[in-house]
C-alpha positions as CSV (number, residue, x, y, z in Angstrom):
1,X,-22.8,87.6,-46.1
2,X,-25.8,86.3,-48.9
3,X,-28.5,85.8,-47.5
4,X,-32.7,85.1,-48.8
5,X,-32.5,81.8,-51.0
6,X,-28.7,81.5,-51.2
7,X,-28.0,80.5,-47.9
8,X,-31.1,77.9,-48.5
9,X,-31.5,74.0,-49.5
10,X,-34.4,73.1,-51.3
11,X,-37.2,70.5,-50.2
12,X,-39.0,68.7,-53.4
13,X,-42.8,68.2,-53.3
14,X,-45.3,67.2,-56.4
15,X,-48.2,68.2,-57.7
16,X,-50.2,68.7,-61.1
17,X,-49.6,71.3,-63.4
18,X,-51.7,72.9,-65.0
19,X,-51.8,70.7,-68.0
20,X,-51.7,67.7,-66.4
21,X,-47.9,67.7,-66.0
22,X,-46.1,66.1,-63.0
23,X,-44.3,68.4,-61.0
24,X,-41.8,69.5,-58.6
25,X,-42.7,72.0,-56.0
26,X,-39.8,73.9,-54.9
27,X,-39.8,74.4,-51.0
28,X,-36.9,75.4,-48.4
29,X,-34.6,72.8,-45.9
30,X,-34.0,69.8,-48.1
31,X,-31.5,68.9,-50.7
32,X,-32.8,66.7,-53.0
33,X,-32.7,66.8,-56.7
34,X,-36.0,66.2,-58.6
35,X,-36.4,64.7,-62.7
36,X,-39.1,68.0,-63.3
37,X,-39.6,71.2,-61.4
38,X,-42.8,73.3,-61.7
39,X,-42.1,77.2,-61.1
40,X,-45.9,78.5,-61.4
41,X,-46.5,76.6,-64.7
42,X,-45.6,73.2,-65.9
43,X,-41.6,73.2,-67.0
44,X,-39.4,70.4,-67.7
45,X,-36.1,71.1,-65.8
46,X,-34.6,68.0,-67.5
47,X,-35.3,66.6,-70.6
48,X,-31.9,63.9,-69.9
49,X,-32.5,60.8,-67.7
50,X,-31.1,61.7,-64.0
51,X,-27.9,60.8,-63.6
52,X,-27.9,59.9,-59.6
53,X,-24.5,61.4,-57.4
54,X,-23.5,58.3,-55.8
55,X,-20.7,59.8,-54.0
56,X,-22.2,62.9,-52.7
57,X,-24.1,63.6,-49.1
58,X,-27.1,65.9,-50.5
59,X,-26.4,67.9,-46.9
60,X,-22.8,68.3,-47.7
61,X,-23.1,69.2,-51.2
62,X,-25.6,72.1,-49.4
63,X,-23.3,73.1,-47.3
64,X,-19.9,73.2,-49.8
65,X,-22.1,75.4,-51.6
66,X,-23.3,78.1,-49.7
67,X,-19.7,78.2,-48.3
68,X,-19.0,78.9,-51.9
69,X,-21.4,81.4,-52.6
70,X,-20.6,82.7,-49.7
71,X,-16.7,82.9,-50.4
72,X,-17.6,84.6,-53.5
73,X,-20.7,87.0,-52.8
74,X,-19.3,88.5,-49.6
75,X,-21.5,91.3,-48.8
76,X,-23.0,91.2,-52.3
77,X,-22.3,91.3,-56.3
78,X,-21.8,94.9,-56.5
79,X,-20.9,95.1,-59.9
80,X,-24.7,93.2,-60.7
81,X,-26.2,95.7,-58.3
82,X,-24.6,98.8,-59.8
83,X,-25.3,97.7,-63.5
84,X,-28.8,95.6,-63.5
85,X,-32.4,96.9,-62.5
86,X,-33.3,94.8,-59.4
87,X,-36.3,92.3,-60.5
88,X,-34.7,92.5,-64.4
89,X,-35.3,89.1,-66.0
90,X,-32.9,87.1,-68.6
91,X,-31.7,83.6,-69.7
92,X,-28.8,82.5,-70.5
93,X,-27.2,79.4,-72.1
94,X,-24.0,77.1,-70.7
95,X,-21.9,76.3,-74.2
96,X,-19.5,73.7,-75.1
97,X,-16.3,75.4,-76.2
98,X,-13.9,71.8,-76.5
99,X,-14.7,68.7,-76.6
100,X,-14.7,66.2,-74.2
101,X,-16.9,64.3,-71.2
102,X,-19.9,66.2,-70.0
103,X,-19.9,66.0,-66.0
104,X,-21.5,68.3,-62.9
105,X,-24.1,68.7,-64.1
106,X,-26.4,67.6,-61.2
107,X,-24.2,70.1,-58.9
108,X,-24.9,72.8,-60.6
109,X,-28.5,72.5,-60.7
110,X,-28.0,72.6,-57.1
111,X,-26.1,75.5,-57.3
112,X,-29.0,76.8,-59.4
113,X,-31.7,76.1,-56.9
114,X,-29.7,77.3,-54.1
115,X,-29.3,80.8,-55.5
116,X,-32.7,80.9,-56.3
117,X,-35.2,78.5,-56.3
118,X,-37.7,80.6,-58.8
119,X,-34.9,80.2,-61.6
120,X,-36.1,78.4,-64.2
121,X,-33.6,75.6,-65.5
122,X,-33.8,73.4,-69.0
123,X,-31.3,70.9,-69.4
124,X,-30.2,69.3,-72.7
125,X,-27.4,67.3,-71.9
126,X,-26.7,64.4,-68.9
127,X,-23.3,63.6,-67.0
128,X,-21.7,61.3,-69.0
129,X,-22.4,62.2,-72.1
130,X,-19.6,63.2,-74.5
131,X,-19.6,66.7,-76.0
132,X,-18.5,68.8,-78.7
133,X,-17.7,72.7,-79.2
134,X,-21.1,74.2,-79.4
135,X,-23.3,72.0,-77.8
136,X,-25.6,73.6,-75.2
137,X,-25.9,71.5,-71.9
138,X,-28.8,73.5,-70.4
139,X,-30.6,77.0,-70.1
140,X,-31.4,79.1,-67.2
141,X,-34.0,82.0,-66.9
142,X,-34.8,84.3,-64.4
143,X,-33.5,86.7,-62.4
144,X,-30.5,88.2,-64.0
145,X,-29.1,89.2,-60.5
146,X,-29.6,85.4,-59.6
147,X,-28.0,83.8,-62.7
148,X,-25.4,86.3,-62.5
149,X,-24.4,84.9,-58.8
150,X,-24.7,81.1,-60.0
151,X,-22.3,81.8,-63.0
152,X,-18.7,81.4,-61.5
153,X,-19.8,78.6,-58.8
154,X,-21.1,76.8,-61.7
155,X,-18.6,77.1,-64.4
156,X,-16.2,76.3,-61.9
157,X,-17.2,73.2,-60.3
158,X,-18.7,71.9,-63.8
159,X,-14.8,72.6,-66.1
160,X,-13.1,71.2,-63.1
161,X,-15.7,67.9,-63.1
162,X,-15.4,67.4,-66.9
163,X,-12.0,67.6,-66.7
164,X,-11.3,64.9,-64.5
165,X,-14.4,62.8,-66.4
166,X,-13.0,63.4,-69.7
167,X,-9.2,62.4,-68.2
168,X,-10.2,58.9,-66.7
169,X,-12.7,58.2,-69.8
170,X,-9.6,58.4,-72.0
171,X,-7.7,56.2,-69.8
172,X,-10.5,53.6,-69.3
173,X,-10.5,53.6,-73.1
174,X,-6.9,52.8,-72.9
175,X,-7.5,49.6,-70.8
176,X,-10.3,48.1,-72.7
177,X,-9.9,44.6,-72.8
178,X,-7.0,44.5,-70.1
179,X,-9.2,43.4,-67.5
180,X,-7.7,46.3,-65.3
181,X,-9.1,49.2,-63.6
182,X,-7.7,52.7,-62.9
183,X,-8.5,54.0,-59.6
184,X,-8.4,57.8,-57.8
185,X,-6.5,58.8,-55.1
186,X,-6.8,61.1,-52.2
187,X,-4.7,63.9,-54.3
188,X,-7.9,65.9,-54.9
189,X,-8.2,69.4,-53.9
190,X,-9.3,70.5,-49.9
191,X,-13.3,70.3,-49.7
192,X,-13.6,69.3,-53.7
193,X,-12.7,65.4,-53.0
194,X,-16.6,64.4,-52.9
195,X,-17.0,65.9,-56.3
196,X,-13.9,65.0,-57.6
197,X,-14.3,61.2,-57.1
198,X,-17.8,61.7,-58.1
199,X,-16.4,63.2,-61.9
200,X,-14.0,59.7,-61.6
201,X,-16.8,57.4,-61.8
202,X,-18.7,59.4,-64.1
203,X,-15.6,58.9,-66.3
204,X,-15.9,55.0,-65.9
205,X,-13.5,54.7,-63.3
206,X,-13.1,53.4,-60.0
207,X,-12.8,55.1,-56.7
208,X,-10.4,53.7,-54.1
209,X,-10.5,54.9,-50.2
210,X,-12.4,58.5,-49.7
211,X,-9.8,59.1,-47.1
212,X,-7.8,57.9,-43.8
213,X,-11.1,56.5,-42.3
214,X,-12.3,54.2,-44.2
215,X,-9.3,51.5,-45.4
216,X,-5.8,50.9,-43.5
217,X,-3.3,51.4,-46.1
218,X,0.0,50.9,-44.7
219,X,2.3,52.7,-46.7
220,X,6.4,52.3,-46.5
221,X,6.3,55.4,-43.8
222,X,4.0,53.4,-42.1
223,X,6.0,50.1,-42.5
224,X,9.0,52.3,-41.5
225,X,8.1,53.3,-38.7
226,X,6.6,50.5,-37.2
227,X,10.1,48.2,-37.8
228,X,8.9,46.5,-40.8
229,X,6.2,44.8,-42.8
230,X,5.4,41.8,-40.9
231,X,5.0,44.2,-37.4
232,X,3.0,46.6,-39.6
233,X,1.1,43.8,-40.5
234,X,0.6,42.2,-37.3
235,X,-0.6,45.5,-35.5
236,X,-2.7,46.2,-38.3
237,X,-4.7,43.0,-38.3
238,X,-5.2,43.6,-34.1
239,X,-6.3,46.9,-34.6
240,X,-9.0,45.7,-37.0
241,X,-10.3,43.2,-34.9
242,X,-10.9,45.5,-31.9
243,X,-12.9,48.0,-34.6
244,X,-16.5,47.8,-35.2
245,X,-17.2,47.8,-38.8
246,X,-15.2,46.1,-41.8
247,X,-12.5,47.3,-43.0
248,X,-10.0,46.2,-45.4
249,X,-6.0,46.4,-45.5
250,X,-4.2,47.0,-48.2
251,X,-0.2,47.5,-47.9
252,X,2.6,48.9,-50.4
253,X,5.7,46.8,-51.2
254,X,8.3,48.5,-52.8
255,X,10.6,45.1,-54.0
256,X,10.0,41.6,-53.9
257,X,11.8,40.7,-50.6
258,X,8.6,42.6,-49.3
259,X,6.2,41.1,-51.4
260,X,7.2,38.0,-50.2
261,X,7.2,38.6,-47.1
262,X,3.4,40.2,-47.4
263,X,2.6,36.5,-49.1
264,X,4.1,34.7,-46.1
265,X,2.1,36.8,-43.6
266,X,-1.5,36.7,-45.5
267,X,-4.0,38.5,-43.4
268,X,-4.1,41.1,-46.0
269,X,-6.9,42.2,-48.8
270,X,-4.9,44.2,-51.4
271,X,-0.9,44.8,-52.1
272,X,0.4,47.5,-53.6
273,X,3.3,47.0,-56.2
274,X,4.6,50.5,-55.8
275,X,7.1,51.7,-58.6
276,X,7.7,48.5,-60.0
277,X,9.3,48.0,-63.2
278,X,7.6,46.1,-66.3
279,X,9.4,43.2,-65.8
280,X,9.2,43.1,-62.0
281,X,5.7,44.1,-61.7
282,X,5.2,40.7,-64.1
283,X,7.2,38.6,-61.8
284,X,4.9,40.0,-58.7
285,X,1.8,39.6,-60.2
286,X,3.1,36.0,-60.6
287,X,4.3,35.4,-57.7
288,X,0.5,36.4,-56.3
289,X,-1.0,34.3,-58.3
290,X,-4.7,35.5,-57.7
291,X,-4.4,35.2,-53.6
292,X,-4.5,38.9,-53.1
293,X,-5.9,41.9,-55.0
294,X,-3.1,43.8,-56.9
295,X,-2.7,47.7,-57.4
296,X,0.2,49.0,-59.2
297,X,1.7,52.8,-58.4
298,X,4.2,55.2,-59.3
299,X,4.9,56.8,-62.7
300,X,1.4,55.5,-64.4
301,X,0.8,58.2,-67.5
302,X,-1.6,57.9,-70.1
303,X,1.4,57.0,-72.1
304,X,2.4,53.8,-70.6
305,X,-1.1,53.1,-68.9
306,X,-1.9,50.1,-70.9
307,X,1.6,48.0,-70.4
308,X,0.7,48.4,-66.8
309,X,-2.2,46.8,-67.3
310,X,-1.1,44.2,-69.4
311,X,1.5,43.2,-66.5
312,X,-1.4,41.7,-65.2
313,X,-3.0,43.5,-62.2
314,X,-6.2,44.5,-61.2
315,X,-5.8,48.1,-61.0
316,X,-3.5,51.2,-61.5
317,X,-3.9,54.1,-59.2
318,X,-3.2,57.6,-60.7
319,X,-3.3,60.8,-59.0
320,X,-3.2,62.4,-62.3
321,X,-7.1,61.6,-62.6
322,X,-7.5,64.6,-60.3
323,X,-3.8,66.6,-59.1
324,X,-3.2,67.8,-62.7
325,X,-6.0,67.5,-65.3
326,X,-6.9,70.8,-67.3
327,X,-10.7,71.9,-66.9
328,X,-13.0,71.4,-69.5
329,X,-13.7,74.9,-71.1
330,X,-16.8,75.8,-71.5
331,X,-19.1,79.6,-70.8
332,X,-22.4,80.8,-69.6
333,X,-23.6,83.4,-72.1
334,X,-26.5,86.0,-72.1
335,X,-29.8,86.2,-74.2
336,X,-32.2,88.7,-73.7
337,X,-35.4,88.3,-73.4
338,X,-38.2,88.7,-76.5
């Protein structure tokens, strides 16, 4: 098991540099991710505008990484230990190698300071941002055992980020001037879905419930099972009123005998138009006429993305966004030292 700095989270301080520069001091037991950092001289660690992780628990992102590092390390890098003189120093550079939409960024600065607070990190390029083959998105210096550990965890969470940002940016490009939104799902990958969503909105698009806790969404097992829509409905609504915090409903239809029937009923926030047709999802939206929020589902693609939208609803939902996107590729490369 890792242990020194890599089972650590970092606490931010500030002082003066030595040239008058504001800085971070990097300390042990916190989380949170600072604009500078000072490691014994004054050092930009971002020369981009902080991009802030609205999605992510600082103590959670701590924790999902030193289970990481600690997936991957085991009882040490043995090939880094057999090949590298202990207390060796080095830099290294993170390279564009396709283009697309830059994202993870702030995670793996994390990662970074996790490993080893004393590393040294310049960053060029901000979440968000689109990139080209080439570009570098940040430097790191330091120990060469360190950077050597933070490689994988980083590349990893960082391809698999940009992918999904660069997916939903070409699909919120897609519904300009529709008026619609495209939303996530909860097809994300076990103990990724924090950073996941967070590579949705980076991407410009919207995320819908986190998971089973914080929206009802009665689904047709759901109405199945319960004997119908308006008993789904109707034990729904009671449940809510005996919780303590708000909650919305939302509830799939899969025809318009349900859709009706959801209209009749009320007492609901969003329907779900689940595998509708074009010309049936028209006649829905229609039939809603503004009184509820409308998501359409089922066979969305990049392709026909846009005459979803143009049917009329508020939102498409996609699992695509984060089940099957290909990871941005990009590499960590050497440079020694002068």
């Amino acid at each position: 098991m890792p242990q020194g700095p890599i089972l650590r989270s970092l606490q931010l301080g500030s002082k003066r540099g030595n040239e008058g520069l504001v800085c971070a001091i990097v300390k042990c037991n916190d989380t949170m991710l600072a604009d500078i950092i000072c490691i014994s001289k004054p050092i930009y660690l971002s020369l981009a505008p902080i991009i802030h992780m609205s999605n992510i628990d600082k103590q959670h992102l701590a924790t999902f990484i030193n289970e990481a590092l600690r997936e991957d390390v085991g009882d040490g890098d043995h090939t880094s230990l057999s090949t590298i003189t202990a207390g060796a120093q080095g830099k290294a550079e993170l390279i564009i190698k396709e283009a697309g939409l830059l994202a993870g960024v702030e995670v793996a600065l994390q990662v970074f300071k996790q490993v080893d607070a004393n590393l040294v990190v310049n960053v060029f390029l901000k979440d968000g941002q689109r990139v080209k083959m080439g570009d570098i998105v940040l430097t790191v210096e330091g120990s060469i055992h360190a950077i050597l550990m933070a490689e994988r965890l980083v590349l990893n969470l960082m391809q698999r980020m940009s992918g999904i940002a660069t997916t939903t940016r070409k699909i919120v490009d897609l519904l300009q001037g529709t008026g619609t939104k495209v939303l996530d799902t909860r097809k994300t990958t076990p103990g990724l879905r924090m950073l996941e969503k967070e590579a949705v909105l980076i991407g410009g698009g919207v995320n819908h419930r986190f998971g089973l806790y914080d929206m009802i969404l009665i689904k047709d097992n759901h109405v199945d099972y319960a004997g119908g829509i308006t008993q789904a409905l109707t034990a729904a609504n009671h449940y809510r009123d005996t919780l303590h915090k708000p909650i919305q409903i939302e509830i799939e239809v899969r025809n318009i005998d349900e859709l009706r029937e959801v209209i009749a009923f009320g007492n609901v926030d969003r329907i779900l138009l689940d595998n509708f047709d074009f010309a049936t999802l028209r006649e829905a939206v229609d039939l809603i006429d503004g009184r509820f929020i409308t998501e359409a589902s089922g066979g969305i693609t990049p392709e026909n993305a846009q005459q979803f939208a143009l049917c009329g609803v508020n939102y498409i939902s996609m699992g695509a966004l984060t089940h099957s996107v290909k990871s941005l590729d990009m590499s960590l490369k050497a440079k020694l030292l002068d």
